[in-house]
C-alpha positions in Angstrom: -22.4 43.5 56.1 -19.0 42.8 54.5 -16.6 41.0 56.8 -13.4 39.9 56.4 -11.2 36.8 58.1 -8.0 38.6 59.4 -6.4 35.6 61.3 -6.3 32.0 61.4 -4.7 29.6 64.3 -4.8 25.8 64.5 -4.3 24.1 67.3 -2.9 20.7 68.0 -5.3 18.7 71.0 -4.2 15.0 72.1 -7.2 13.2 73.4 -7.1 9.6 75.2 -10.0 7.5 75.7 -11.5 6.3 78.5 -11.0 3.1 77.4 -7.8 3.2 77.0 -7.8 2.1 73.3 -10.1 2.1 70.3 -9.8 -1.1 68.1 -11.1 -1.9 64.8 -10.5 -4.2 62.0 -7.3 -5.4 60.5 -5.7 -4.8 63.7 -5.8 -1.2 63.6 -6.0 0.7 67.0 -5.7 4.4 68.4 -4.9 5.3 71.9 -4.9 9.0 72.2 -6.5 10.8 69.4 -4.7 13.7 67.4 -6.9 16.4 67.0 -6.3 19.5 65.1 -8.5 23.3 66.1 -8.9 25.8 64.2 -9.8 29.5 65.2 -11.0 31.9 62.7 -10.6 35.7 63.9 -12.4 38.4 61.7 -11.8 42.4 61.1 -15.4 42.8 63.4 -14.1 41.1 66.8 -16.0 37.8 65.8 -14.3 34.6 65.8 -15.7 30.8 64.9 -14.2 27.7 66.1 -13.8 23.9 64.0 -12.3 20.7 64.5 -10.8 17.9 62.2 -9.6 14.8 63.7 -8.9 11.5 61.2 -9.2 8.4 62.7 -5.2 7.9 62.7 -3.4 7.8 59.3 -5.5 4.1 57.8 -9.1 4.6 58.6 -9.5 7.4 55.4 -7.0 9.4 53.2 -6.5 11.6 56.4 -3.8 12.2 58.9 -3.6 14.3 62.1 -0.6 16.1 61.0 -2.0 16.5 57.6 -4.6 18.5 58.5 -2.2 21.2 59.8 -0.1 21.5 56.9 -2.9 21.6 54.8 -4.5 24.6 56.9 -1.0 26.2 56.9 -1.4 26.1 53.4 -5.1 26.9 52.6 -4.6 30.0 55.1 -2.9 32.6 53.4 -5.7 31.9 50.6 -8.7 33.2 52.3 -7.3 35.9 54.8 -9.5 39.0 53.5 -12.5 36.7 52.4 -15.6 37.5 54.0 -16.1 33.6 56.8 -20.4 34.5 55.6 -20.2 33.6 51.9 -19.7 29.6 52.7 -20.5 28.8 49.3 -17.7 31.7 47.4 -15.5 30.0 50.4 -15.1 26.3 49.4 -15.0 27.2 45.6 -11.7 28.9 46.4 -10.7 26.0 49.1 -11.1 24.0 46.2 -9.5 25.9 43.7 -6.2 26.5 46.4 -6.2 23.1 47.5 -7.2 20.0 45.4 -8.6 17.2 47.4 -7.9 16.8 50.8 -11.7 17.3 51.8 -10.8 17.3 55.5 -8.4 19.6 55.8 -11.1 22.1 54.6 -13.4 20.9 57.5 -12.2 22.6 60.7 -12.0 25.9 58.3 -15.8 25.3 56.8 -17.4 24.9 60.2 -15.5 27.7 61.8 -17.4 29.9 59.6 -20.9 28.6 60.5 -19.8 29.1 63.8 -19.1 32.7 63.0 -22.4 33.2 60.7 -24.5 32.0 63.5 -23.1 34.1 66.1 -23.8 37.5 63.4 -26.9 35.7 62.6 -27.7 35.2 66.5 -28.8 31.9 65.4 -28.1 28.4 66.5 -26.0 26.3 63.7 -29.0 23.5 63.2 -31.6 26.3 62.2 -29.6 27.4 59.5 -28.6 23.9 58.1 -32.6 23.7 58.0 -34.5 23.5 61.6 -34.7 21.9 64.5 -36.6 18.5 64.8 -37.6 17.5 68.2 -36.2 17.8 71.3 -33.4 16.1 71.1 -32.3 12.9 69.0 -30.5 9.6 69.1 -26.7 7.8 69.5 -25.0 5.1 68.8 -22.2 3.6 70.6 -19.3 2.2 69.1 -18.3 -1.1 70.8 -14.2 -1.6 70.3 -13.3 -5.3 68.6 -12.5 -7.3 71.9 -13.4 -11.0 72.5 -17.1 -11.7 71.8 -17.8 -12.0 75.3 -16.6 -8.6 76.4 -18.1 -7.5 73.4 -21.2 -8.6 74.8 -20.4 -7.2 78.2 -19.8 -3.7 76.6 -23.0 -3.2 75.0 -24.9 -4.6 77.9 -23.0 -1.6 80.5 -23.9 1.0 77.9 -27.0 -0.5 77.6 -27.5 0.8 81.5 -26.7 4.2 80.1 -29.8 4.4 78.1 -27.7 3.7 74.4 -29.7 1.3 72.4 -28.1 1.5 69.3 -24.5 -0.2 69.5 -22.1 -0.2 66.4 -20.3 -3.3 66.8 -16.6 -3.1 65.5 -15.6 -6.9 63.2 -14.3 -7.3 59.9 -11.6 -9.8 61.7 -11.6 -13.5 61.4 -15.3 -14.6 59.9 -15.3 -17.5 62.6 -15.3 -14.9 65.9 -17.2 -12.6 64.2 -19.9 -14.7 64.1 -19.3 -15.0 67.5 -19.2 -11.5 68.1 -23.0 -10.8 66.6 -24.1 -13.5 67.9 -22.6 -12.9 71.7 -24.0 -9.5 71.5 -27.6 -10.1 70.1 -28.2 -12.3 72.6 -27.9 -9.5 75.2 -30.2 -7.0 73.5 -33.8 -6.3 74.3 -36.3 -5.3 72.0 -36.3 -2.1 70.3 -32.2 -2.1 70.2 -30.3 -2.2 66.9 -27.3 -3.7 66.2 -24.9 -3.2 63.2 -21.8 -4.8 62.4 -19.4 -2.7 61.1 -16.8 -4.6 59.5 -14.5 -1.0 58.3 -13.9 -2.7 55.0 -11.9 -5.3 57.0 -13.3 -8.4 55.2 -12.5 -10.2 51.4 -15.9 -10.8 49.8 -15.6 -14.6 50.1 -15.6 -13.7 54.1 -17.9 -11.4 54.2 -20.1 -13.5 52.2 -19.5 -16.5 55.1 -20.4 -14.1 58.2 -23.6 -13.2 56.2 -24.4 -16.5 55.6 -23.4 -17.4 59.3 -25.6 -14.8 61.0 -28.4 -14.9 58.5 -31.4 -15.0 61.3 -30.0 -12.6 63.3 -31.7 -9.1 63.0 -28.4 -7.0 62.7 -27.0 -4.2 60.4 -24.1 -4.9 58.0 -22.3 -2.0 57.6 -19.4 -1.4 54.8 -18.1 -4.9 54.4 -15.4 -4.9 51.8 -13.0 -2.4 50.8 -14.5 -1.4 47.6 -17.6 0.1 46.6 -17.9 -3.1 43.7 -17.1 -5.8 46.4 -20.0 -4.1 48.7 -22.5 -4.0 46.2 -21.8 -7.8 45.1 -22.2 -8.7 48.6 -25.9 -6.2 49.1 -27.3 -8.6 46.6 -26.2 -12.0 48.0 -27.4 -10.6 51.7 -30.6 -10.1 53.6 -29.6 -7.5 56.3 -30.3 -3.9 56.1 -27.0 -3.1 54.5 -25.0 0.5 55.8 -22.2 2.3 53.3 -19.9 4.5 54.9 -16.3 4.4 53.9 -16.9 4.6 50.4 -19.6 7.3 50.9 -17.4 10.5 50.6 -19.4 12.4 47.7 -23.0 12.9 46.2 -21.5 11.5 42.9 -21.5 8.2 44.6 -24.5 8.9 46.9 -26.4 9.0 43.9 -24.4 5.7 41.7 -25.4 3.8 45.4 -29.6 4.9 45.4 -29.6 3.8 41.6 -28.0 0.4 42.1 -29.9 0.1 45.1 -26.4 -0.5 46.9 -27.7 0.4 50.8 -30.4 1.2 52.9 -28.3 3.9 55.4 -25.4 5.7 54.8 -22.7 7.2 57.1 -22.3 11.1 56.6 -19.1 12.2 58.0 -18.4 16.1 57.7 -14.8 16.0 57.6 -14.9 12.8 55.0 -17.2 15.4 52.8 -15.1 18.6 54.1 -17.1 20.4 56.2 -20.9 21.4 57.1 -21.9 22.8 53.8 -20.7 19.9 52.0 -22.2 17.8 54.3 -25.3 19.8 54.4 -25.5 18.8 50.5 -25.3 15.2 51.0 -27.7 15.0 53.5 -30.5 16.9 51.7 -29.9 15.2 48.5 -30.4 11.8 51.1 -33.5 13.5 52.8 -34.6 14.0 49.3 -34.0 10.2 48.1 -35.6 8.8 51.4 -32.4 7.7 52.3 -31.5 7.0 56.3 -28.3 8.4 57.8 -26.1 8.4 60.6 -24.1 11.7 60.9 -21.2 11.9 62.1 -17.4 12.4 61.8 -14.4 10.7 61.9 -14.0 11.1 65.0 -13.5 14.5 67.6 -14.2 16.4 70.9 -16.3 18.7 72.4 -15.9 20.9 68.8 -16.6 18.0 66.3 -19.5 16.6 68.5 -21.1 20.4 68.7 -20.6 20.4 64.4 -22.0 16.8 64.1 -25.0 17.8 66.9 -26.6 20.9 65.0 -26.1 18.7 61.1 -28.3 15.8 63.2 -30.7 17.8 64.8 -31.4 19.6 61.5 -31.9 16.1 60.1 -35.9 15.4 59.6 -36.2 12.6 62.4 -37.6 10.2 60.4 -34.2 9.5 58.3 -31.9 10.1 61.4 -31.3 6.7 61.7 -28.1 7.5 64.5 -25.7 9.8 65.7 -22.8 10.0 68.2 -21.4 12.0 71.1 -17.9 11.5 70.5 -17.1 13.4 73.8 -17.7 10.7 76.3 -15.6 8.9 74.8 -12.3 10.7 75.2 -10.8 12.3 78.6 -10.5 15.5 77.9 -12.8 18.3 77.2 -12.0 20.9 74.9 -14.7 23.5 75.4 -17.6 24.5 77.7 -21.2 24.5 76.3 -20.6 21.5 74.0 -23.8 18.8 74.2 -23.8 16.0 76.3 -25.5 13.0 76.4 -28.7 12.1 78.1 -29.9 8.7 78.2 -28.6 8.0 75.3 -29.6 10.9 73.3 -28.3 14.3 72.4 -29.1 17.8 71.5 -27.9 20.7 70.0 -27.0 24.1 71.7 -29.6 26.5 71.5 -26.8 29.5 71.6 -25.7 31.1 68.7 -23.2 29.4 66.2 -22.1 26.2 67.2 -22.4 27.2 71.4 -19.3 26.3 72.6 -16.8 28.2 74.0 -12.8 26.4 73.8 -10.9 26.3 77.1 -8.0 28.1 75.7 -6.0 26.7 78.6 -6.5 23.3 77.6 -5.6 24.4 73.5 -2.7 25.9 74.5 -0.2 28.1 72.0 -1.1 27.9 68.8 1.0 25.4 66.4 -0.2 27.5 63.2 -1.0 31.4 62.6 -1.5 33.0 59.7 -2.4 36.7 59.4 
């Protein structure tokens, strides 16, 4: 079977939070995320659906915008190409477009969407198989005060989430206070990380280390650099987490030989799509190296994508995922997973099982054909 993409549409989503903000380190916040959908239409009547959404412009190299113009300009480059051969497709996204690894995202999972709908296959038994019946979240806990820190993780505690990703990398002193505020409300079998989001200098990171040193917590991506982290893996004895600086196997595989982390964060878009994201997870499976995937962050779409890439994770090296659909108001799409005591699961229904709610997407803001 030969087909072809004839059309391709992006779509621009805004999507507040419940909360009403998201905050991290450095004193960087989003209210209403930007998100960017992208439909892929094809010469036999099927279509796939994808989603990129950057954590505002200084998380990552990303921007909301940018990932429009950059579809706008990948487009024209892969209208005739046949949305099946995902491997043929990113060599010439790559070739059309250097860098900019999320901007080919949205377009790379649109296609898996389409070649498990012709497969009549669920996305997570093509990335490699279900495992179990459903798997675990995290929950992201927005930098507040230590006590309503503390408070947070406790209500979503109630909701059956016992992994919490607590947001620091601000001033070393309330920091400490932070982890030490919100360990003091766990109950066995919960993990905690702290996730400073490169926000400290080694000399602070090095303090808060020192500072929470018989707590059991997770430090996760502590200094901007990948040097700076690895200086401060060796002075620490918490499980140590790499995320921001994970964006390639090249480095996946510098970090196993320097012995640099114990889990790493998998984000499609950072990696620029499923089958890139697909490679860095096997290649981690294959190291015995844990994983949170994820994204940068998304709706009812991106949490579908990041759903079927954990389920298709071997369970044992799952270390956490996330449903970044309760976090935001609006829903984007009918069929997407939802959470369950603090777990989630992947649509059994072919491709990525989701069906958008054109109504909410609205006229397209892109369309090439």
């Amino acid at each position: 079977m030969v087909m072809r993409i004839s059309k391709i549409s992006a779509y621009r989503v805004e999507l507040p939070l419940h909360e009403g903000s998201y905050k991290w380190s450095g004193g960087k916040s989003v209210d209403v995320f930007d998100s960017t959908i992208v439909r892929i239409e094809t010469d036999e009547g099927v279509e796939g659906f994808g989603e990129a959404c950057p954590l505002g412009p200084y998380y990552l190299p990303a921007y909301a915008s940018g990932v429009r113009a950059g579809v706008a300009e990948l487009a024209p480059h892969l209208l005739g190409e046949d949305p099946l051969q995902l491997g043929k497709l990113n060599v010439l996204m790559d070739a059309a477009l250097k860098g900019h690894a999320y901007v080919k995202s949205a377009i790379d999972i649109a296609c898996w969407d389409i070649l498990g709908k012709v497969a009549g296959q669920p996305v997570c038994h093509l990335l490699g198989g279900r495992y179990g019946e459903d798997f675990v979240l995290y929950r992201a806990i927005s930098q507040e005060s230590p006590e309503a820190m503390a408070q947070r993780v406790a209500d979503y505690r109630q909701q059956g989430y016992r992994r919490f990703q607590l947001k620091v990398g601000g001033d070393p002193d309330t920091d400490i206070e932070r982890i030490r505020a919100v360990a003091a409300v766990l109950q066995p079998g919960d993990r905690l990380v702290a996730d400073a989001n490169t926000g400290w200098l080694p000399h602070e990171a090095m303090r808060v280390i020192r500072g929470v040193r018989d707590i059991d917590v997770y430090i996760e991506q502590p200094c901007l650099t990948y040097e700076e982290c690895l200086n401060i893996r060796r002075h620490c004895d918490h499980p140590f987490v790499l995320d921001e600086v994970i964006d390639g196997v090249d480095v996946l595989l510098r970090g196993r030989n320097d012995l640099a982390m114990d889990v790493v964060n998998i984000k499609i878009s950072k990696f620029g799509g499923l089958t890139k994201a697909r490679q860095a997870r096997d290649l981690c499976a294959s190291l015995g190296i844990a994983m949170t995937i994820e994204d940068s962050w998304g709706g009812d779409i991106a949490t579908a994508a990041i759903a079927h890439l954990a389920h298709s994770t071997p369970t044992p090296l799952l270390f956490s995922s996330t449903d970044f659909n309760s976090y935001v108001t609006v829903s984007t799409a009918e069929g997407a997973p939802k959470r369950i005591h603090g777990r989630l699961a992947a649509s059994l229904s072919p491709g990525l099982g989701i069906r958008p709610r054109m109504e909410v997407l609205g006229k397209p803001v892109i369309e090439v054909s």
